[in-house]
C-alpha positions as CSV (number, residue, x, y, z in Angstrom):
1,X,-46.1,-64.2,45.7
2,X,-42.5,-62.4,45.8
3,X,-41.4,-61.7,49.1
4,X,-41.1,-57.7,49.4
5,X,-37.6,-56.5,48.0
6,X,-35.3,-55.6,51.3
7,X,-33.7,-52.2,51.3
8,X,-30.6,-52.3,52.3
9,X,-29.6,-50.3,55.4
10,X,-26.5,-48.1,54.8
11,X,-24.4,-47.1,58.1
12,X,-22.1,-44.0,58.0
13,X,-18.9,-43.6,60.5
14,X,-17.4,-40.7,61.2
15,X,-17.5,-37.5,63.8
16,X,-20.9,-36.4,63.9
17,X,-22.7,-32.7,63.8
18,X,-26.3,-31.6,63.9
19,X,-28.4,-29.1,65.8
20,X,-31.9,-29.9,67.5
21,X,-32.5,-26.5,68.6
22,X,-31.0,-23.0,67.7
23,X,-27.5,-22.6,70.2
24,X,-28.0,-19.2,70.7
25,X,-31.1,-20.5,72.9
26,X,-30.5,-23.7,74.3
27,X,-27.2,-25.4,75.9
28,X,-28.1,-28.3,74.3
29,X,-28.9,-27.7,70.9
30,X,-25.7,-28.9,69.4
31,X,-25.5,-32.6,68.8
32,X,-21.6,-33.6,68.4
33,X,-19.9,-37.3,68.5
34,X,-16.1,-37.4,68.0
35,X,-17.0,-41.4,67.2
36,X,-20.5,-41.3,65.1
37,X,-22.8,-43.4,63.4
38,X,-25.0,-42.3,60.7
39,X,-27.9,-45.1,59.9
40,X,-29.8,-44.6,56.6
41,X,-32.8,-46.7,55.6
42,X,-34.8,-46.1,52.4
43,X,-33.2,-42.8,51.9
44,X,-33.9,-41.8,55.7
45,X,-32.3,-41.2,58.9
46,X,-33.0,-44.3,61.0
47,X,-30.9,-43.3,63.9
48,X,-27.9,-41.1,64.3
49,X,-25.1,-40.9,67.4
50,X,-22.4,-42.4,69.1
51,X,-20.8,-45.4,67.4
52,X,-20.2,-47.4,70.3
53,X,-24.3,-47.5,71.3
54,X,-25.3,-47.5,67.5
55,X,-23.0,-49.9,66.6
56,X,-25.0,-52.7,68.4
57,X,-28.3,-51.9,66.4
58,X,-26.9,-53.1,62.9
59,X,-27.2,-56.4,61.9
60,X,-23.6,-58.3,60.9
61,X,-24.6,-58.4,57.3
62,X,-24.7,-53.9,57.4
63,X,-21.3,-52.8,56.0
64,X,-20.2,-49.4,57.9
65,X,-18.8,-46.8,56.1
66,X,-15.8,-45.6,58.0
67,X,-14.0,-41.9,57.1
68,X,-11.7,-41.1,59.7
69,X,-11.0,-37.6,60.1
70,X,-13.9,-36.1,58.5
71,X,-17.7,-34.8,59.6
72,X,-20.7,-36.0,58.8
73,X,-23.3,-33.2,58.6
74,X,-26.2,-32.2,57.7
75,X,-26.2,-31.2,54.0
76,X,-26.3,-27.3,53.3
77,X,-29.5,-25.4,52.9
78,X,-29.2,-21.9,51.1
79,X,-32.4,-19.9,51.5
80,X,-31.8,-17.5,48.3
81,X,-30.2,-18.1,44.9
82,X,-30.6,-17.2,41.4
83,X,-29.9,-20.2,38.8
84,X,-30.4,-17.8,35.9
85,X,-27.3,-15.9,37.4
86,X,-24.8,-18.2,37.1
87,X,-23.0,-17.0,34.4
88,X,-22.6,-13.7,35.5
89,X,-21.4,-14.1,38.9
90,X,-18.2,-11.6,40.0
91,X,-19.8,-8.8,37.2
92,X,-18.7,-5.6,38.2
93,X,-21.3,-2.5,38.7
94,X,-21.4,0.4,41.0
95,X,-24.5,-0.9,42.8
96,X,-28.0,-3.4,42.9
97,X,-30.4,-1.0,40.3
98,X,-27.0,-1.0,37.5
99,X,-25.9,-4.6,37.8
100,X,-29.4,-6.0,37.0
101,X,-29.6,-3.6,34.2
102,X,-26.2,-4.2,32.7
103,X,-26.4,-8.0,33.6
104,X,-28.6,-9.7,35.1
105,X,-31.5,-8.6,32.7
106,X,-29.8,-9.5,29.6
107,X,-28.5,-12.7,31.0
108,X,-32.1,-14.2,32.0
109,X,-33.5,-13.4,28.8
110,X,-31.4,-16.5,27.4
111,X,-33.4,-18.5,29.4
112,X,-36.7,-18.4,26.9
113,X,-34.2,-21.2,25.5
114,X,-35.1,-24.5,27.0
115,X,-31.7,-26.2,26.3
116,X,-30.3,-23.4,27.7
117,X,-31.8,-23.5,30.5
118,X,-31.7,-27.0,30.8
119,X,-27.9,-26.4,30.5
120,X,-27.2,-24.0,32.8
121,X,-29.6,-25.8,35.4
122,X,-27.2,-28.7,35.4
123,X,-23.8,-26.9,35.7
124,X,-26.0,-25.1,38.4
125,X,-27.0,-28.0,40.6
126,X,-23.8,-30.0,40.3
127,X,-22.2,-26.8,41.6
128,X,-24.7,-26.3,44.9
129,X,-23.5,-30.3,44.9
130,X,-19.7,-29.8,45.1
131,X,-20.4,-27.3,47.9
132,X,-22.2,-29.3,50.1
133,X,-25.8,-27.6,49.8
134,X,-28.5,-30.2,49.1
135,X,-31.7,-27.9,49.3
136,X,-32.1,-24.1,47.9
137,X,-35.2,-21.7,47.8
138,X,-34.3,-20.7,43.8
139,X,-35.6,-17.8,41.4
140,X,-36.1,-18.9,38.3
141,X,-37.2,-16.1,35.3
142,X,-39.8,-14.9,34.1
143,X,-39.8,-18.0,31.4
144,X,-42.4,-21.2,32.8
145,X,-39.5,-23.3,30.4
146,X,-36.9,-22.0,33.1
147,X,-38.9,-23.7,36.2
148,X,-39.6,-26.5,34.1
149,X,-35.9,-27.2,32.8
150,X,-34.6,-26.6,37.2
151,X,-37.2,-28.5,38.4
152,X,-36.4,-31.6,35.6
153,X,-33.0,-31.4,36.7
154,X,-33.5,-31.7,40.3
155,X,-35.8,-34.1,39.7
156,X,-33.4,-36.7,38.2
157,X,-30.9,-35.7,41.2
158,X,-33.7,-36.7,43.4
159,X,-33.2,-33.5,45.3
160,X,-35.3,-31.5,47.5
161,X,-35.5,-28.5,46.2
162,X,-37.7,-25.1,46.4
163,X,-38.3,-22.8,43.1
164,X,-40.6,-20.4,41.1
165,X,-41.8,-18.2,37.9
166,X,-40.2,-14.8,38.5
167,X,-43.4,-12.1,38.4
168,X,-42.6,-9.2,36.9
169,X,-45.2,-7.0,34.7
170,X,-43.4,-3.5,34.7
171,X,-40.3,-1.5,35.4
172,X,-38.1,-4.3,33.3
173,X,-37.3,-4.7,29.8
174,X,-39.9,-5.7,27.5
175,X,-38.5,-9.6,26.5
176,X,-38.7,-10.1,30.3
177,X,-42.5,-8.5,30.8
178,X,-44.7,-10.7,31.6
179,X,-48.6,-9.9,32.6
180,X,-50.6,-9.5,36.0
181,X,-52.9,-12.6,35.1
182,X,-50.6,-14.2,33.0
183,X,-47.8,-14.5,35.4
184,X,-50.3,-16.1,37.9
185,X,-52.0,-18.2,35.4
186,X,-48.2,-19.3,34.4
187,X,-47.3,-19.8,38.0
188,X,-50.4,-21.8,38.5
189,X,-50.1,-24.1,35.9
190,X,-46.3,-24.1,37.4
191,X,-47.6,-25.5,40.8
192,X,-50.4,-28.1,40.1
193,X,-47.4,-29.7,37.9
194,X,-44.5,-29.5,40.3
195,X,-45.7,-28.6,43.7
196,X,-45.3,-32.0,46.2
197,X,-44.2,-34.1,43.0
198,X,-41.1,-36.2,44.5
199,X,-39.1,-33.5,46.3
200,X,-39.9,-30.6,44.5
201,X,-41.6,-27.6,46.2
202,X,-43.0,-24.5,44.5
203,X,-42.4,-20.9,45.4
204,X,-44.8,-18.2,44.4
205,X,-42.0,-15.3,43.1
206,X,-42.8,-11.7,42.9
207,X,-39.4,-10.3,41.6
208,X,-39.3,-7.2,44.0
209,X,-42.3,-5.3,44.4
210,X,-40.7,-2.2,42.2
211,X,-41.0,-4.7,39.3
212,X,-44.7,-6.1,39.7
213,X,-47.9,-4.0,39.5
214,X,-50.2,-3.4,42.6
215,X,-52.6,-5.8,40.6
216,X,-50.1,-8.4,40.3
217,X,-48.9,-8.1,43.9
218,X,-53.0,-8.8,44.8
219,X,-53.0,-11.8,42.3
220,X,-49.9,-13.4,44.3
221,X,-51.7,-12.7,47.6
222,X,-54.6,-14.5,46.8
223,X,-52.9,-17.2,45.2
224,X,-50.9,-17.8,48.2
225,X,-54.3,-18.4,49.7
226,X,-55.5,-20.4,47.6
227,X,-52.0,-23.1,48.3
228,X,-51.0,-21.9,51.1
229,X,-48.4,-24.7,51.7
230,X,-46.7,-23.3,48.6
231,X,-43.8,-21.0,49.5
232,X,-43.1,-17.1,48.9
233,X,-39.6,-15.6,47.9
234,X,-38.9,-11.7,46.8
235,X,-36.9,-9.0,47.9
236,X,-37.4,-6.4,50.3
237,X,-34.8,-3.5,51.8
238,X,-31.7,-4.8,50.1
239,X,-30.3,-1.1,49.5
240,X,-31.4,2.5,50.2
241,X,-32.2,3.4,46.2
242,X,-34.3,0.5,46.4
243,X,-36.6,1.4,49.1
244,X,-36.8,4.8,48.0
245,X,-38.4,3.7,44.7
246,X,-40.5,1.0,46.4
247,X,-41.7,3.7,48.7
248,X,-42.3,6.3,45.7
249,X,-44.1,3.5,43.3
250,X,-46.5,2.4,46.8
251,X,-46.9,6.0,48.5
252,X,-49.7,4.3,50.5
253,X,-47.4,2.2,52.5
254,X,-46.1,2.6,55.6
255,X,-42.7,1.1,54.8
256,X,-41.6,-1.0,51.6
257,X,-41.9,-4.3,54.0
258,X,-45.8,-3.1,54.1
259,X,-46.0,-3.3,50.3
260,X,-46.5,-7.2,50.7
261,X,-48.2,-7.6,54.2
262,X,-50.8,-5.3,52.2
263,X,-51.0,-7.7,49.6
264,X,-51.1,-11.0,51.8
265,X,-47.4,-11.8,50.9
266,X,-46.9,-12.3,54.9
267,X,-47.1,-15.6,56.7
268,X,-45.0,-18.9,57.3
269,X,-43.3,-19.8,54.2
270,X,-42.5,-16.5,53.0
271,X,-38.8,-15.6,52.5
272,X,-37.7,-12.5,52.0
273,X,-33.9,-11.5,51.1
274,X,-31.9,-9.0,52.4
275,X,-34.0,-7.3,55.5
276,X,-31.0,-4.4,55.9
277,X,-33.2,-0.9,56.0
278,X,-36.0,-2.3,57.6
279,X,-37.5,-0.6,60.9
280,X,-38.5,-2.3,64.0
281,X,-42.2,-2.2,63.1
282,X,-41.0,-4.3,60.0
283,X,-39.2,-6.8,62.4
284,X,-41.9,-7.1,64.9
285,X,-44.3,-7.8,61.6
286,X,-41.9,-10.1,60.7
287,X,-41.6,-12.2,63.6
288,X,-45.6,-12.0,63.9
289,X,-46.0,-13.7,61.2
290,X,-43.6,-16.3,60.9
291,X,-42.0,-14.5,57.7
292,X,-38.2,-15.0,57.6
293,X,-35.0,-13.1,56.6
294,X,-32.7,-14.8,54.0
295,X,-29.4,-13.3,55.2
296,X,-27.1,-12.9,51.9
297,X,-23.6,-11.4,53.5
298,X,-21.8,-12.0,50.2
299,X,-24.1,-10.1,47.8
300,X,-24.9,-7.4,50.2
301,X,-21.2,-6.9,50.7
302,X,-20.3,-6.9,46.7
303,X,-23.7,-4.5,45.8
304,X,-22.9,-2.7,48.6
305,X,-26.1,-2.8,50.1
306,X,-25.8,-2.4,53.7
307,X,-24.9,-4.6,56.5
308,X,-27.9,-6.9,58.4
309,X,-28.3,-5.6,62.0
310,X,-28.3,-9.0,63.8
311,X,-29.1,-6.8,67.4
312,X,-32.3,-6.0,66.5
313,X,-33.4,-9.2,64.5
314,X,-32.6,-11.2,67.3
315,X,-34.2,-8.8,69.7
316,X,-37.5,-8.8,67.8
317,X,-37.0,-12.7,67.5
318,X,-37.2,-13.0,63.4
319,X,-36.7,-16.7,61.9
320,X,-32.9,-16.0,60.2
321,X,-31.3,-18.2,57.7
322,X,-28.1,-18.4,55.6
323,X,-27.8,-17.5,51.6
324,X,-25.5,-17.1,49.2
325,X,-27.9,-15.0,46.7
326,X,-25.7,-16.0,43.6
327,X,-25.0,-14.2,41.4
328,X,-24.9,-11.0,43.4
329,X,-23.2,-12.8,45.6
330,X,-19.6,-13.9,45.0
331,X,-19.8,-17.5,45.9
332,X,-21.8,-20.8,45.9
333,X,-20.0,-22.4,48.9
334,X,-21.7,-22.2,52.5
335,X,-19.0,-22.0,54.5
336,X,-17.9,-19.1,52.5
337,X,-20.7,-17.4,53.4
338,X,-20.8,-18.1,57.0
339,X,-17.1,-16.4,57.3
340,X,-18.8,-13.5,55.9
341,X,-21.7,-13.4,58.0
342,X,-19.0,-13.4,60.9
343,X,-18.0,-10.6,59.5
344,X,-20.8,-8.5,59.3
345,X,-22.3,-9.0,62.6
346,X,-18.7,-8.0,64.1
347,X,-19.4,-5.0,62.4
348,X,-22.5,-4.7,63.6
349,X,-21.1,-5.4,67.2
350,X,-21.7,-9.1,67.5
351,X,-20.2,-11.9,67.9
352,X,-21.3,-15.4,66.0
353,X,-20.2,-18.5,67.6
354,X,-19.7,-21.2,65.3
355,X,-21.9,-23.3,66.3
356,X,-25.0,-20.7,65.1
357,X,-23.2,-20.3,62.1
358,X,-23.5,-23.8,61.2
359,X,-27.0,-23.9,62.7
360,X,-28.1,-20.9,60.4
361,X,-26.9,-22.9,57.1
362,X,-28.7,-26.4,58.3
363,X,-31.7,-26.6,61.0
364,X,-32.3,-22.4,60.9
365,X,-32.5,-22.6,57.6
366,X,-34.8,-25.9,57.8
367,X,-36.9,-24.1,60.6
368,X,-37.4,-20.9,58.7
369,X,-38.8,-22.8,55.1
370,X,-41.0,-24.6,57.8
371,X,-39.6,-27.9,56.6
372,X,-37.9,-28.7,60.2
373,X,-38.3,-32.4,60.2
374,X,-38.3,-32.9,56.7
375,X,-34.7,-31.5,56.4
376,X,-32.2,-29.5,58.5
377,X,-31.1,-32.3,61.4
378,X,-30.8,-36.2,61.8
379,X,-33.9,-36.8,63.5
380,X,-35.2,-39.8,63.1
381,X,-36.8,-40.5,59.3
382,X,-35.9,-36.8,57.7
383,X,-34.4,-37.1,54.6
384,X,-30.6,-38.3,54.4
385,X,-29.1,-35.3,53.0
386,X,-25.9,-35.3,54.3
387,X,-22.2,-34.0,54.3
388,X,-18.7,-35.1,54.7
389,X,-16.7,-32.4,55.7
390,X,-12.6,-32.9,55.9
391,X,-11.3,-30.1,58.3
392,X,-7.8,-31.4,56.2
393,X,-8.9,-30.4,52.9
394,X,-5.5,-27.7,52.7
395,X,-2.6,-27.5,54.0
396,X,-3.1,-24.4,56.2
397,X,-6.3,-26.0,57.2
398,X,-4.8,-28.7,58.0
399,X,-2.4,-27.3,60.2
400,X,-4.7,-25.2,61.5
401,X,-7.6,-27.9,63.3
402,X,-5.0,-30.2,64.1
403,X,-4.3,-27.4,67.0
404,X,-7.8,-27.1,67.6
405,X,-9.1,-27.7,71.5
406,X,-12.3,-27.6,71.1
407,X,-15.2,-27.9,68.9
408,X,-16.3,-24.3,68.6
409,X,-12.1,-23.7,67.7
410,X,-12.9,-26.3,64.7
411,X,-15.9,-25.5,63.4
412,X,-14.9,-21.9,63.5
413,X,-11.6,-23.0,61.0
414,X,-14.1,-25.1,59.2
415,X,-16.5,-21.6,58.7
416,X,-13.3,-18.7,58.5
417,X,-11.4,-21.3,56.2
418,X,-13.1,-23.7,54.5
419,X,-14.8,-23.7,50.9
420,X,-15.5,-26.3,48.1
421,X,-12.6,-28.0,48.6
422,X,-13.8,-29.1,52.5
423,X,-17.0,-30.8,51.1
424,X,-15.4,-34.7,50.5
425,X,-18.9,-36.1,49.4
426,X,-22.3,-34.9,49.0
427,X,-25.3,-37.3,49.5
428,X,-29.1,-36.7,48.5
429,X,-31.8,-39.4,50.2
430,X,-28.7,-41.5,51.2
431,X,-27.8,-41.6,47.6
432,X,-23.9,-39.9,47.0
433,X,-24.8,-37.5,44.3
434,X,-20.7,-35.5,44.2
435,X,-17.6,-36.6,45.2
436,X,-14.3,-35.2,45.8
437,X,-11.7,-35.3,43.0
């Protein structure tokens, strides 16, 4: 008999960031080593912290890794994205209900094209890749070729990644229509062949309820039920037009958040984008059942849309998480996004520390999909997705973190400053799937 084949270990040196707990609660919660060690077995954390203790652990034969002056990290996670979108990213229109006519609609109608879609699901990844995010929760269209041809490409990037069959039987153009039964059937078929299969996860994805019937809305609930460790991903309260027609399509609803608790669209798993005109019955719901808000600061600001209230999220305790909602936002890069969620909750009369910044785009994110331990952190045997981020990648930044005195001053430049150009490497189950040019 052969003698089982030895993975090798792979050992990681640099400083070292990751969250066990959200900041905002616990003094604790942020894990940082100026001197880390990252250990990798098998395409899983064995053990993460200080080099010095670590260090002692490896046997002689483990080459380390060393890249001084950079960050290892947890790798991105963005909560809501639109592959289909790509292409028509920075498209100018006077608000949500305009752009998707003028744009988005025509643009995902391409995608009954499998080598299209194959195409732009590539290009697609491999950007998410350069920006440092290693898992997203994506909309896919209408098309079952389009989940097929993301879910393939992932797939040979061994990534771990969340998608779904857009559902949408009315109030859309006819070459995007699909059925009430026929978008479940679709998006049944959909999960029995992706759902759990390497790191692929399935979402079940009512477009916005505007766009799907009351009977499709019923179908979606109950097939929740029936998987309930699939996930759930729509819309809800993005701008003020929206929710009006929400509202006048659903007259028996208390509030357009309502629309899908009636439905059964409401429990752990479920991420809904935007959250701006809810009320705090909504938030309170929201919070009750484990439901969480996929902040998008980048989008909402572009669309103008609104600005999240983060006062009254965090008051009512709703799971939060970060999201560059491509293509109505203006941006694939997470740190991007986190200087405009600064923004935004300044306006709103807060102030974001870094530190929950970061926290939002790795563990919070992680916490709100429900895949804490899985992803998010480097506990011991989640999945080695991980970052190297170089606080040197320009000259301003540069300058700027080599005045830095503390860690909150420096991951603050990393989050006002940084973009694609501060992600050195990318890895994906300890595999480096993008580096640096």
């Amino acid at each position: 008999m052969h003698a089982p084949k030895q993975v090798p270990t792979q050992a990681y040196r640099a400083s070292l960031l990751h969250f066990i707990d959200d900041p905002r609660l616990n003094e604790q919660a942020t894990q940082w080593h100026e001197d880390g060690l990252l250990i990798v077995r098998d395409g899983r954390v064995q053990a993460a912290g200080d080099y010095a203790s670590l260090k002692r652990t490896l046997d002689d034969a483990v080459e380390v890794q060393h890249f001084p002056g950079k960050i290892i990290a947890p790798g991105f996670i963005d909560s809501h994205i639109h592959y289909p979108q790509t292409d028509i990213i920075g498209s100018p229109a006077p608000g949500l209900l305009p752009w998707l006519e003028q744009y988005t609609f025509p643009a995902e109608r391409q995608f009954q094209d499998p080598h299209h879609a194959s195409e732009v699901a590539a290009f697609f990844l491999d950007e998410l890749l350069r920006c440092g995010t290693t898992t997203a929760m994506v909309y896919c269209t209408v098309h079952p070729a389009s989940v097929d041809a993301f879910f393939e490409a992932s797939s040979s990037r061994n990534l771990r990644m969340i998608a779904g069959k857009v559902l949408m039987d009315r109030n859309c153009p006819e070459f995007l229509r699909d059925t009430a039964e026929g978008g479940i059937r679709d998006s049944e078929t959909l999960i029995k062949k992706w759902h759990n299969k390497g790191r692929q996860l399935y979402a079940i994805t009512p477009r916005f309820a505007p766009t799907s019937s009351a009977a499709q809305l019923q179908l979606a609930g109950e097939l929740a039920r029936a998987y309930p460790d699939t996930f759930i991903q729509t819309h809800v309260a993005e701008n003020r037009d929206e929710c009006a027609w929400a509202r006048s399509l659903f007259p028996q609803a208390r509030s357009y958040l309502d629309i899908y608790d009636g439905y059964g669209l409401m429990r752990q798993r479920a991420m809904y984008g935007h959250c701006i005109w809810l009320d705090d019955e909504d938030r309170a719901r929201m919070a009750d059942t484990r439901s969480a808000v996929a902040l998008c600061p980048t989008s909402n600001l572009f669309l103008g849309s609104g600005l999240f209230d983060f006062k009254s999220a965090e008051a009512a305790g709703m799971h939060l998480s970060l999201a560059t909602d491509v293509g109505g936002g203006t941006s694939f890069s997470m740190l991007q996004t986190m200087n405009e969620t600064y923004k935004v909750a300044r306006m709103g009369g807060c102030h974001l520390p870094a530190t929950r910044l970061f926290y939002l785009a790795t563990l919070g994110s992680a916490r709100s999909m429900q895949l804490e331990g899985c992803i998010g952190n480097f506990a011991k045997d989640t999945e080695a997705d991980f970052i190297l981020l170089d606080p040197q990648a320009t000259p301003l930044m540069a300058r700027r973190t080599s005045q830095c005195n503390s860690l909150e001053e420096l991951l603050f430049a990393l989050a006002l400053l940084g973009d694609d150009r501060s992600i050195a490497a990318t890895y994906a189950a300890g595999k480096q799937v993008h580096v640096r040019k």
